[in-house]
DOMIKOL-762203 format. One record per residue: residue in one letter; x, y, z of N, C-alpha, C in turn. Coordinates in steps of 0.05 Angstrom, whole numbers, padded with zeros to 5 digits, always signed. Each point is the difference from the previous one (the first is absolute). Layout:
aXYZXYZXYZ
...
//
This chain:
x+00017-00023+00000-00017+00023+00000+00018+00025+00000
x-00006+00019-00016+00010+00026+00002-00003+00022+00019
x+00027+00012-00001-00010+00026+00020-00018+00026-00010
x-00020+00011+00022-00003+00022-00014+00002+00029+00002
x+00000+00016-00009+00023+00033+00000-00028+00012+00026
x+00018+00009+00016-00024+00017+00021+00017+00030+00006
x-00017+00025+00006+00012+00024+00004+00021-00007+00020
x+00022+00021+00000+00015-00009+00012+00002+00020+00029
x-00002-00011+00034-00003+00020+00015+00032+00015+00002
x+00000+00027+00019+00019+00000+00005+00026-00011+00020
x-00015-00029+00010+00018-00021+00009+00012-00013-00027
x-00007+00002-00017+00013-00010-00022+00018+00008-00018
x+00001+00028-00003+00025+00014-00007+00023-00009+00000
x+00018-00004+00018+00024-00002+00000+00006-00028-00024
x-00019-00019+00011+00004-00031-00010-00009+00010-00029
x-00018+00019-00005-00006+00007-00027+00016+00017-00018
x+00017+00009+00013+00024+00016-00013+00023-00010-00004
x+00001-00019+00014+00026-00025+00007-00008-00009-00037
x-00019-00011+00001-00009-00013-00023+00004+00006-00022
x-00013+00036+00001+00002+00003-00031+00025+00008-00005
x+00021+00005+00017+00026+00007-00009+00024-00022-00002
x-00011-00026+00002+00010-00028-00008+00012+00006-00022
x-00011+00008-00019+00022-00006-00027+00020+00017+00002
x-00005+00013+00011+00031+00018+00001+00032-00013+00001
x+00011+00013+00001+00031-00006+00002+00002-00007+00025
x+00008-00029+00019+00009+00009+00023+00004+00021+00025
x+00019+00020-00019+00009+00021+00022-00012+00015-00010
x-00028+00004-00017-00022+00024-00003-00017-00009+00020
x-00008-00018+00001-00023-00011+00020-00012+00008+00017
x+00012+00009+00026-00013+00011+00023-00003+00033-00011
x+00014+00013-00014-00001+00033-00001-00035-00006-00018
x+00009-00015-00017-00030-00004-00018-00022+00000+00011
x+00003-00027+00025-00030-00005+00011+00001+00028+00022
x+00015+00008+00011-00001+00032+00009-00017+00024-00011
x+00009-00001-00026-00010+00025-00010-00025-00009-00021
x-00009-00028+00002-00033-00001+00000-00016-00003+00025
x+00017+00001+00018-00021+00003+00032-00005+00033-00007
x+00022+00015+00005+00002+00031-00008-00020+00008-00011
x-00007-00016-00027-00013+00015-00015-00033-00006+00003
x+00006-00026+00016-00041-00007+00011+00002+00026+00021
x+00020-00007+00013-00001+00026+00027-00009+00023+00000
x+00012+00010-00028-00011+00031-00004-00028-00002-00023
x-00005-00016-00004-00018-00001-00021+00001+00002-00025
x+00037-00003-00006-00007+00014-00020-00006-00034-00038
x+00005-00018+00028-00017-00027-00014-00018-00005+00028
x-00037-00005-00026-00018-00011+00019+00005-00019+00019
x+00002-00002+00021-00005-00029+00020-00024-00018-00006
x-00022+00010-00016-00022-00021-00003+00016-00007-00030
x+00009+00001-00009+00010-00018-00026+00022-00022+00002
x+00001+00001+00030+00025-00022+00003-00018-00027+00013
x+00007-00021-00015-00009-00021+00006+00014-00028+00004
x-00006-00013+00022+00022-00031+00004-00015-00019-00005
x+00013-00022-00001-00013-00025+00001+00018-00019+00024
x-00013-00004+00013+00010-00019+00030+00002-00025-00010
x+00020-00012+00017+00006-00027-00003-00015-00022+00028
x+00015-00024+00002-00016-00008+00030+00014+00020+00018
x-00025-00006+00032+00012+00022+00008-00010+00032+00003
x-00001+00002-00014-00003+00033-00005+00015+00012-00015
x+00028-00005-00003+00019+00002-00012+00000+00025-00025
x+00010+00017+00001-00004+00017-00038+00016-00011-00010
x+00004-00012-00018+00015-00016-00023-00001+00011-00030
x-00015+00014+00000-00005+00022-00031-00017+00026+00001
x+00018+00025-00019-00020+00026+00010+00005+00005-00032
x-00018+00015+00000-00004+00018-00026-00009+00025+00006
x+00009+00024-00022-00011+00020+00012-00009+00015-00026
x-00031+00010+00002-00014+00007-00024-00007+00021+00001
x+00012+00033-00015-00006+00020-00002-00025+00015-00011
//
């Protein structure tokens, strides 16, 4: 069975920023998932457009984020 995408709270942030800055380079990584917390922070990306999908658990295991 599949997971499915739910809004994401702001307990979820960090694990959701971790996420989408995965593809990055290694040593881009943390400044990345940084400066998309930043930018939910100030608004200047919606927080209702970010969405995870949980694993067992509760887990965030995937985020997307839709402008």
């Amino acid at each position: 069975m599949g997971s499915a995408a739910s809004a994401a709270g702001p307990d979820d942030f960090a694990a959701a920023c971790r996420l989408l800055a995965a593809g990055r380079p290694a040593a881009a990584r943390a400044d990345a998932a940084r400066r998309f917390r930043d930018l939910l922070d100030s608004g200047e990306f919606d927080p209702h457009g970010l969405f995870v999908c949980r694993g067992a658990g509760g887990t965030v295991r995937g985020a997307v984020l839709a402008q």
